[in-house]
N, C-alpha and C positions, 0 to 999 in steps of 0.2 A: 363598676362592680369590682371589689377587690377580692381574688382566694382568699382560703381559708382554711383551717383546719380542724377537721372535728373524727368521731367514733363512727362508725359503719356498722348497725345493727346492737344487739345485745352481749354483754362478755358479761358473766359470774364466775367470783372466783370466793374463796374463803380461806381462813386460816385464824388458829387459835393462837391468845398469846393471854398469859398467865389463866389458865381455864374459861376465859372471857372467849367465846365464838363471835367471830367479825367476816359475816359476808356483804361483800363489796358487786354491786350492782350497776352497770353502766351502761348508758344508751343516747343516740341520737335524738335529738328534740327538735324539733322548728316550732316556735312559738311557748308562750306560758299555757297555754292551754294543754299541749301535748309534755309540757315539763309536769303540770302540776297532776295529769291522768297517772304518769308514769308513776311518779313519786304514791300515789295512792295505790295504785295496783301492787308495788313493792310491801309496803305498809299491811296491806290488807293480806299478801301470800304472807307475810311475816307477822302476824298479827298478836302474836303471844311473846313476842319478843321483847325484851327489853327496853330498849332504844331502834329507833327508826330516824336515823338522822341523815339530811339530803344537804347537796349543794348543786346551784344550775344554772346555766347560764345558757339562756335561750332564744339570744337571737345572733345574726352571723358579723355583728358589731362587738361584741362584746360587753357593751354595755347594760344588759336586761340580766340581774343575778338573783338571786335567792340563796338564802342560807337554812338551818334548823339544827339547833344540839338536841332538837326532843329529849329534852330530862336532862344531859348532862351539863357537869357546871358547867356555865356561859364560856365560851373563846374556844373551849377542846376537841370541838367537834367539827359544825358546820363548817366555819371560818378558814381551820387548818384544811378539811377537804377543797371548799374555792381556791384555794392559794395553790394548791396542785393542779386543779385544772387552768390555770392562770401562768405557772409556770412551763407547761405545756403547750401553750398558747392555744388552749383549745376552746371551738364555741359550739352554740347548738348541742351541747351535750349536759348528760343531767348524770346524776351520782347516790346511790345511798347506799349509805353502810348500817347493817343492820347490828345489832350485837346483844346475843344472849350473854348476859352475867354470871359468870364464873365463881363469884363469891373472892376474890381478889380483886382490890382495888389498886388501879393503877397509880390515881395520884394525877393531880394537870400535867403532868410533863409526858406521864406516859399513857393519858388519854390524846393527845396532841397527835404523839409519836406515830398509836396505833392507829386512829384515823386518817391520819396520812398519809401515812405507811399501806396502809389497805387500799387506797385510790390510787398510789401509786402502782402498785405491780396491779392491781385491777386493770390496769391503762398500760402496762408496759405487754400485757397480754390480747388486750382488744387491738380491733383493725382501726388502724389511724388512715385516714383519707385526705385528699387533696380534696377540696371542693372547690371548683374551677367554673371560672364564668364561658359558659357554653352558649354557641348560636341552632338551635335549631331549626330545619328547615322541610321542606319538599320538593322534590328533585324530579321532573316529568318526561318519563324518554317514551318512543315506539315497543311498541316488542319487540323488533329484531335486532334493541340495541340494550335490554334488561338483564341478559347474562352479563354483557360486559361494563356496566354499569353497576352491579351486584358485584363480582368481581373485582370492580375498584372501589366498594365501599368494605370488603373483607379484607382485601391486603393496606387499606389506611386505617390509622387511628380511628375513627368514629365508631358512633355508634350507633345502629340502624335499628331504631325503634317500632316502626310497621312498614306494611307494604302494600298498596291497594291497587285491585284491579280495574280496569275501565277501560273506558277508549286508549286506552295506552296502559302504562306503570306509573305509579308515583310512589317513591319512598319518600318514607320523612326519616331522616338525619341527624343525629345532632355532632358537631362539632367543637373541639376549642375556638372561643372566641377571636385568640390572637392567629390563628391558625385557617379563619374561613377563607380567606381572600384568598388567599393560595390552595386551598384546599379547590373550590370552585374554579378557579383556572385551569388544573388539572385535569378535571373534570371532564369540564370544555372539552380540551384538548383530546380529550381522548375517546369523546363523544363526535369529534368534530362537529361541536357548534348544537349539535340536536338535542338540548338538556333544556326542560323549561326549570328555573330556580326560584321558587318564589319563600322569600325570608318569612318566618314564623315568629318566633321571639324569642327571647334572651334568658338565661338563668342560671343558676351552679348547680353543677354537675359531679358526685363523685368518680374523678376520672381514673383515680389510680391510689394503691395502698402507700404510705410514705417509708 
């Protein structure tokens, strides 16, 4: 599994350029299904609009894209939007720019511009994230050892996703991947020994803004 980079949640932004309204919409996606939802639910809050044009790239290879100039001449829309997100290196993340028409035309060079130009600061304003391959786990102590255990999963990096009660404590964990082994040793150690670990599975994780 290799990182990657993509958007953390929703960012709209807007700005006019020659009386022409261009809001810039961008969002996290995993999968075509969750690109193609997005891109409609845009479309449809914008539905009087002029142009509704998306670009997306929806899986964490970069390979899986979609484009649409909806209406405008062919090359000034979609295209120049993917190439931003491409120059970004970003994946999983979907794009559209809406634009009511102002009654001035820009011309190809300066529909290019502003479609670009609009995903760009769109994206220089949303949260960029590391999405990191992470190990999650379950971590099994006594109770007279779950403060101290609690304790070491708050002053480490991770991230401690639930906690269940029973015959004992069990968190479940997740970790950086390149970081378990040592992470659990630790642990150990500081457990002496009294930690049952049983490995859960593997995934990317936004661990931090870039």
């Amino acid at each position: 599994m290799s990182n990657y980079l993509s958007v953390k949640g929703e960012c709209r932004t807007e700005k006019v350029i020659e009386k022409s309204r261009f809001i810039t919409t961008s969002s996290h996606v995993e999968g075509e299904e969750e690109a193609k939802a997005f891109v409609a639910r845009i479309s449809k809050k914008f539905y009087d609009a002029t142009h509704n044009c998306y670009a997306y790239i929806c899986d964490s290879t970069g390979n899986f894209l979609r484009f649409s100039d909806d209406g405008e001449p062919s090359g000034t829309a979609g295209m120049p939007m993917l190439e931003v997100l491409r120059a970004k290196k970003l994946v999983q993340v979907a794009v559209v720019v809406t634009r009511y028409f102002g009654g001035i035309k820009l011309g190809a060079g300066g529909l290019v511009r502003a479609y670009s130009g609009s995903v760009a600061e769109n994206l220089n304003q949303a949260k960029i994230v590391s999405y990191e391959e992470c190990a999650e786990g379950e971590y099994s102590v006594d109770y007279s050892l779950a403060e101290i255990a609690k304790r070491y999963f708050s002053e480490n990096d991770c991230s401690l996703i639930n906690t269940a009660y029973g015959s004992g404590v069990t968190f479940t964990v997740a970790v950086r991947a390149a970081e378990e082994a040592a992470f659990d040793g630790a642990l150990i150690n500081a457990l002496n020994g009294k930690v049952k670990i049983s490995p859960k599975r593997r995934y990317h994780f936004p661990f931090g803004l870039v």
